[in-house]
N, C-alpha and C positions, 0 to 999 in steps of 0.2 A: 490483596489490595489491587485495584483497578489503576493504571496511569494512560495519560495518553501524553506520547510522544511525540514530536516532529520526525519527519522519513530523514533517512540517513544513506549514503553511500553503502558504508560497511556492509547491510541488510538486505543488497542488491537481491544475492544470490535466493537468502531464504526468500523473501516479498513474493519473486519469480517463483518459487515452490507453490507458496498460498495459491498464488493467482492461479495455478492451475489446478487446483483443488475442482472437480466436478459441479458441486454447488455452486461456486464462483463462475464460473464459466457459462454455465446455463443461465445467471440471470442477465447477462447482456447487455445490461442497460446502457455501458457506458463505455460499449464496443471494445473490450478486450480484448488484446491479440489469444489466438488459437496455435498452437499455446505459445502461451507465455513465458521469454524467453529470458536470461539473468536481464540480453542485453536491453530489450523491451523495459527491463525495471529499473536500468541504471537512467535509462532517458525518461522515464516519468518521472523518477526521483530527483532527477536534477533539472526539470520542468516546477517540482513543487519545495525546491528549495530557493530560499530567500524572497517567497511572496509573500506579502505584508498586507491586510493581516491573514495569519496561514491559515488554508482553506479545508487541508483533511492532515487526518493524524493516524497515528497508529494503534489497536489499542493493546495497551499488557495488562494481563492479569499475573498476580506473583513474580513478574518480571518475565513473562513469555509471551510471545507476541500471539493476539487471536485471531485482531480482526481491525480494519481501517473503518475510519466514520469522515463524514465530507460535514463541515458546516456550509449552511448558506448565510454568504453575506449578504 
């Protein structure tokens, strides 16, 4: 089952894992730090908590985190 989540504190540490994932990194679009650091993920995360209405999510499949999606509002 697919869900999409809102970012959370707790997930600082893994998010920072993702983000430095190779493929992640290369596509740049939206200037990531090099690399990416927990602390780089606690301040986005708490950059993209309590924006109304929320702009990117997480997403799980089975209840394990894959991959983030941005809507535009």
């Amino acid at each position: 089952m697919i869900e999409f989540k809102p970012h959370r504190i707790d997930i600082a540490k893994e998010f920072s894992e993702i983000k430095n994932i190779p493929e992640i990194l290369d596509n740049g679009y939206d200037k990531t730090p090099n690399p990416f650091t927990e602390k780089d993920a606690i301040e986005f995360i708490n950059n993209e908590i309590g924006k109304k209405p929320e702009e990117r999510f997480l997403i799980y499949w089975n209840n394990i985190k894959k991959r983030r999606i941005q809507i535009e509002c």
